[in-house]
C-alpha positions, 0 to 999 in steps of 0.5 A: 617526098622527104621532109626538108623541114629539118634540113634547110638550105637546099639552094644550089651553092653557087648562090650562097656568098661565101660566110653568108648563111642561107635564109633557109638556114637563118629561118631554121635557126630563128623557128628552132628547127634545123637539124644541124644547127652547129653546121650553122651557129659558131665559128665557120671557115668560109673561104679560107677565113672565118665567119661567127653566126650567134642567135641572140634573141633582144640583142641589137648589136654584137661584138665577138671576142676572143675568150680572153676578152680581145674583140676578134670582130663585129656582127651584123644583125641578118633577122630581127629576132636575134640572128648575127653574122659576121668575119672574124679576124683569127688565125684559126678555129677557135671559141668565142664570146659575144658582147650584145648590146641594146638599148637597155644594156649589155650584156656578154654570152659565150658561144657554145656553139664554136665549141667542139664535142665532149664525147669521144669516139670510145664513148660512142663505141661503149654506149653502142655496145652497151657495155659503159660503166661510167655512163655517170660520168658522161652522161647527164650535167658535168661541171668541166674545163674545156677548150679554156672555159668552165662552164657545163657538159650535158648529155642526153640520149634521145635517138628518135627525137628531131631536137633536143635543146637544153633550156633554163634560167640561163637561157630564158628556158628558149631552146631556140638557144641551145640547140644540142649536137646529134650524135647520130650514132648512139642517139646522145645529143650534146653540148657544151654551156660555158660560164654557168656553174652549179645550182642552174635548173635546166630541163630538155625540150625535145621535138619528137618524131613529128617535129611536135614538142614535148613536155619539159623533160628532167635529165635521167642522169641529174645529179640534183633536183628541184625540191617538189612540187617544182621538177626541174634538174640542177646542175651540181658539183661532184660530191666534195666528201673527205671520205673518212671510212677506210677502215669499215670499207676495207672489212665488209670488202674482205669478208663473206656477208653472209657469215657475218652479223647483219640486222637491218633497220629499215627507215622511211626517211621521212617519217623516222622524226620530224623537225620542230616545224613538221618538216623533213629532218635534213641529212645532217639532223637526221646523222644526229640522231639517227645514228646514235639511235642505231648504234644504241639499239645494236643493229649493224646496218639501216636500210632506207626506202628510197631516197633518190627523187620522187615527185610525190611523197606517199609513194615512199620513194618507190615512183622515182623520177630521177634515179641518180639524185638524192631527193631534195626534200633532205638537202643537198647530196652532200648530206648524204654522203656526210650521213653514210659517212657517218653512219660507217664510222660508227660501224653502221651500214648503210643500204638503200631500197632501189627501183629498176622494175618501174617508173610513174609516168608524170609528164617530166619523167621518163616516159615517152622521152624523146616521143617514143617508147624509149625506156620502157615497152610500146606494147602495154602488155609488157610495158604497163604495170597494172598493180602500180599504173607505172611504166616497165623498163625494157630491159632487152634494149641494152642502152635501158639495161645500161642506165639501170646499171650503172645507177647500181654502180654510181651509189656504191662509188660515189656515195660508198653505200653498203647495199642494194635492196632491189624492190619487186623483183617478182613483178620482173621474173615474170611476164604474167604478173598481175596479168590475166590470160591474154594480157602478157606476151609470151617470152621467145620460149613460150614461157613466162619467164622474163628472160631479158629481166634475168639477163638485166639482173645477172648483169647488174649483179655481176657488175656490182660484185666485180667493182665493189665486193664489200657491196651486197644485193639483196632481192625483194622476191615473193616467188620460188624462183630458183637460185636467186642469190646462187652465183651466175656462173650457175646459173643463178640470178646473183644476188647476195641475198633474198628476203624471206617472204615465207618466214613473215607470212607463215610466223605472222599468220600462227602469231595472230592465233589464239595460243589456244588453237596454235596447236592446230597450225605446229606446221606454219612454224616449222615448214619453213625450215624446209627451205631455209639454206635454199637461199641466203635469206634475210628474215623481214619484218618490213614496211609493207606489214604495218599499212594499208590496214594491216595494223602494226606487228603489236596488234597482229599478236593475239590476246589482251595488251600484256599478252601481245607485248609477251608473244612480241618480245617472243616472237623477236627473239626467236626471229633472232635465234631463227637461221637468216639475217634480220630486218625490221622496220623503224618503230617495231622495236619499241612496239609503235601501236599506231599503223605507219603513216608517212606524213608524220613521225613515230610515236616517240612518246611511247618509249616513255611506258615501260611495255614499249621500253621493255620491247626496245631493250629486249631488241637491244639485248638480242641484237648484242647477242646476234652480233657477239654470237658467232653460233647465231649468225656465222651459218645463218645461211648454212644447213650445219648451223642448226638442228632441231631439238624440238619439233613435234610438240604440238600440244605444248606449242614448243618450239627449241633448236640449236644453232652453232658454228666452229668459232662459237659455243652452240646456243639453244634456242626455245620457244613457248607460244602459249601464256601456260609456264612450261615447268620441269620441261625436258629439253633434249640438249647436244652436251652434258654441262652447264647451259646459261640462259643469256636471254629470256624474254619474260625477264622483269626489266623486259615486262614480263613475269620474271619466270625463268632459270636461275641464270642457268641450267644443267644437262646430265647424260641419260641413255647415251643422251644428253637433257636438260629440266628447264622452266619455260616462261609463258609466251617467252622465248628462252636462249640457252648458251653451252659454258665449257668447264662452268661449275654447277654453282657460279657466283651470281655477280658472274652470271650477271656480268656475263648476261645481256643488260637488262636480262633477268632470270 
């Protein structure tokens, strides 16, 4: 039997009057179940003139009127609960308002049910196929002019939903009162709200499958949100920005990122400082003394953990709700813009930590949107995390994969960021993550391969790359999955590209060792070189090191307190020396001893003690070198930049290399794991000549030993070879730069002009 509950009005038409609505419609209307409700409410042609229908719950009497304010005709009230009716005198179709009166007062309410659609039928076809990039710009709450009114267009897709009403503090939260318009199909319902502006909450109430409502749900594409524990969305202007970042656009636009200097500072937002109160730092504060900060200590980008809306703060932002809202623990939106802004006027980039694997599954959010398993897998087997009790996007349903990737796209246009570090990826590659045998699906292959995760990641990358080449991606992927920052044309994944898991896994590992021992484990060093140019890597020293008990990277260094600041300071500038960019998370570079705790900020006080003062300036000197290098970073992801010089010995626990390119003089890099000084070591070296020492991590002003070179050192050809005889520093990393035509004997004040500041020798 069909249900007729949503389509009302099944009574012969001869018994409908003309511009008499049906009771069955009047009731639909009144209960908030007809199907379609703008057959119904607004303006209606009913034989050759026009009629005006409203729903104005505690109204007594209602006028209509033109929107210039011209009464077009009065109402007559046909159900007590609000329901009015009536002829207008117009001319033709035309939107309306209404002035309602009782005996309280009056108030006036425009009609936005004599108002036509928004969306059009290129919008329809694009959203169908998939294929819209402006989804951004269509989608969610828009402040507009339309059909001479102002007021806001939301739009929202729920196909499998029997209603969906927008409902907020200018309606009473009644989704009796703005029921939206079906665009049957692509499953988007619409509807346009005059004279209401920005700062308006509003959620959508849906009636599901079974006519059974929903918990309020927040607009996936909402540009702002409440400030939590509150959920709901808030209507917004676009970003009003003067942007002022031409210039740092235009270099990273036309230049190869991965033969530039990149050294990222990794920021929780949250937890960097606080205000005076313990509060969040809003973005403007946090401009202040964040930039400046980075700009101090040398590092050409900062990466932020998530930013966009997430109902619980300990989640760091990794559990989103609301993907395209900044979170509203910072301030507005506009803050952000001001802080990249900002940030790239001081040649700072800025990339943000972004979440397309999963999304929790609180009552408001994305789960279950319209009653069905809309974005992510009904099965739990493909659509249920283990590891984290989230839901996974199904990325075969191309309106999810559309979503996701315009998401890409709307931060790097409207708020101009430098990049997308794309959290767990391996959790998507893979059918079988976390997953015993049985509890995954195999993919149309028999493989394990999430083969719909890869075509969303190539897509997203091709996207991002074609409409915004000075933007660059960057995998979070733990596994040896081929190609994952090769162009997808063959057949990579796209990205521009992937942390180094490898290289934190490995050198933490031999770091932690007695030195005593470290001989045992040589290989732990120099496996990694094995695979280092099979990606273009960045080499993290992130978040996920220093939590849930895995102490900070201080304390991961074995030996008493002078040795562990020692094999830091080492361990930083052969990260530095070693071949891939580099990235390290906020109060590691001045040595922070307290495990990172979300709900306070960094141990500032620190920075006073010279150990930890010592560790920041050896940060700072080795990011001036990694930026003024070019051997040091211009074939960071190229074989041709490095060549071992040293790689068996295993009894000394010495490690040296050269790293070069064609614009720079080579730079030799040598490591000493151990707290016994090297003396009269013989290092191999590519040329005869003169060699400065332009860092040494034992230096005095660092808050080591102040063992070192003399500001330089001299190779002499010996058997078709060239050597030099150095003095390696105890638990020190020493970097050696080729000076063409230096005399043997350069005057002190030059070596020291000519050294990082606070090198010593």
């Amino acid at each position: 039997m069909k249900d007729t509950r949503a389509s009302p009005g099944n009574e012969p038409a001869a018994k409908k009057p003309a511009g008499v609505a049906l009771e069955s419609d009047v009731e639909a209307i009144v209960a908030g179940v007809h199907g379609d409700p703008f057959a119904v409410l607004g303006v209606q042609e009913a034989g050759g003139a026009f009629v005006a229908r409203c729903f104005i719950p505690h109204a007594d009497e209602v006028t209509a009127h033109s929107l210039d304010g011209a009464e077009v005709g009065a109402l007559s009230r046909r159900h007590p609960a609000g329901f009015f009716e009536g002829r207008l005198a117009i001319p033709r179709r035309q939107p309306v308002k209404y002035h309602a009166r009782n005996a309280g007062g009056d108030w006036w309410v425009a009609d936005a049910f004599s108002f036509g659609p928004v969306l059009g039928p290129m919008d329809d076809y694009y959203i169908a196929e998939g294929s819209h990039l402006r989804l951004f710009d269509k989608l969610g709450a828009h402040q507009i002019e339309h059909e001479g009114a102002t007021g806001v267009h939301f739009a929202v897709w729920a196909p499998n939903a029997r209603r969906v009403s927008v409902v907020g503090d200018f309606n009473d939260w009644d989704g009796r009162r703005h029921e939206m318009r079906h665009r049957h199909d692509t499953g988007i319902w619409e509807i346009f709200v005059p004279d209401i502006g920005p700062y308006r909450a509003y959620k959508f109430e849906i009636l599901g499958p079974d006519y059974q409502p929903l918990p309020l749900k927040a607009d996936p594409f909402a540009l702002r949100s409440e400030l939590r524990p509150a959920t709901a969305s808030v209507t917004s202007l676009p970003v009003d920005h003067a942007w002022g970042d031409q210039t740092h656009r235009a270099f990273w636009a036309k230049t190869q990122a991965r033969r530039e200097p990149v050294s990222i500072y990794e920021v929780h937002a949250g937890s960097w400082q606080r205000d005076d109160d313990g509060g969040f730092l809003p973005w403007d504060r946090l401009a202040e003394r964040l930039i400046p900060y980075v700009v101090e200590a040398g590092f050409t980008h900062i990466e932020f953990l998530p930013v966009s809306e997430h109902p619980y703060d300990p989640s760091w932002g990794y559990q989103t709700t609301g993907l395209y809202a900044p979170s509203a623990r910072f301030g507005e939106p506009e803050g952000f813009a001001r802080f990249v802004d900002g940030a790239h006027r001081a040649g700072i980039g800025v990339i943000l930590d972004w979440v397309p694997a999963h999304f929790p599954t609180d009552a408001h959010g994305l789960a279950k949107f319209d009653g069905t398993a809309l974005y992510e897998h009904a099965d739990p087997r493909q659509g249920f995390h283990p590891d984290w009790h989230t839901a996974i996007y199904n990325f075969g349903r191309r309106e999810v994969s559309s979503y996701l990737v315009n998401n890409a796209l709307f931060w790097a246009e409207k708020y101009h960021v430098d990049g997308l570090r794309v959290d767990a990826v391996a959790s998507m590659l893979y059918l079988d993550y976390s997953r015993k045998a049985g509890e995954w699906i195999p993919n149309e292959k028999g493989g394990r391969e999430n083969l719909e995760a890869v075509r969303f990641l190539q897509q997203m990358n091709q996207a991002v790359y074609g409409a915004h080449p000075g933007v660059m991606t960057i995998a979070e992927e733990s596994t040896s999955w081929p190609k994952v920052s090769q162009p997808v044309h063959e057949g990579g994944l796209g990205f521009g590209f992937k942390w180094n898991m490898g290289f934190m896994h490995d050198t933490l590992q031999y770091l932690a060792r007695e030195p005593v021992h470290r001989k045992y484990h040589h290989d732990d060093i120099t496996f990694g070189l094995l695979y280092a140019f099979s990606e273009n890597f960045v080499l993290p020293l992130s978040h996920d090191e220093v939590v849930h008990g895995k102490g900070t990277l201080l304390h991961k260094m074995a030996g008493d307190d002078w040795q562990k600041f020692a094999t830091l300071r080492a361990y930083y500038a052969f990260m530095w020396g070693y071949p891939g960019k580099k990235l390290l998370f906020m109060g590691q570079e001045f040595a922070q001893r307290s495990e990172w705790n979300e709900a306070k900020a960094l141990d500032w006080h620190l920075m006073d003690y010279e150990p930890h003062r010592g560790v920041w300036k050896t940060v700072r000197d080795l990011n001036y070198l990694y930026r003024s290098r070019p051997a040091l970073h211009a074939r960071d992801c190229e074989p041709e930049g490095f060549q071992w010089l040293v790689v068996d010995d295993r009894e000394n626990s010495v490690f040296a290399w050269l790293r070069k390119a064609p614009d720079g003089n080579p730079i030799a890099v040598v490591s000493n794991f151990t707290p016994n000084p090297r003396l009269n070591y013989r290092l191999p070296l590519p040329r005869a000549g003169v060699w400065r020492e332009i860092i040494n991590t034992d230096a005095a002003d660092y808050g080591g030993s102040g063992m070192g070179n003399a500001g330089q050192v001299t190779a002499r050809e010996a058997g078709g070879a060239a050597a030099a005889v150095v003095t390696l520093p105890p638990l020190a990393t020493v970097m050696f730069e080729f000076v063409e035509a230096e005399p043997a004997e350069k005057p002190a004040a030059a070596r020291a002009a000519a050294k990082p500041a606070g090198a010593k020798t």
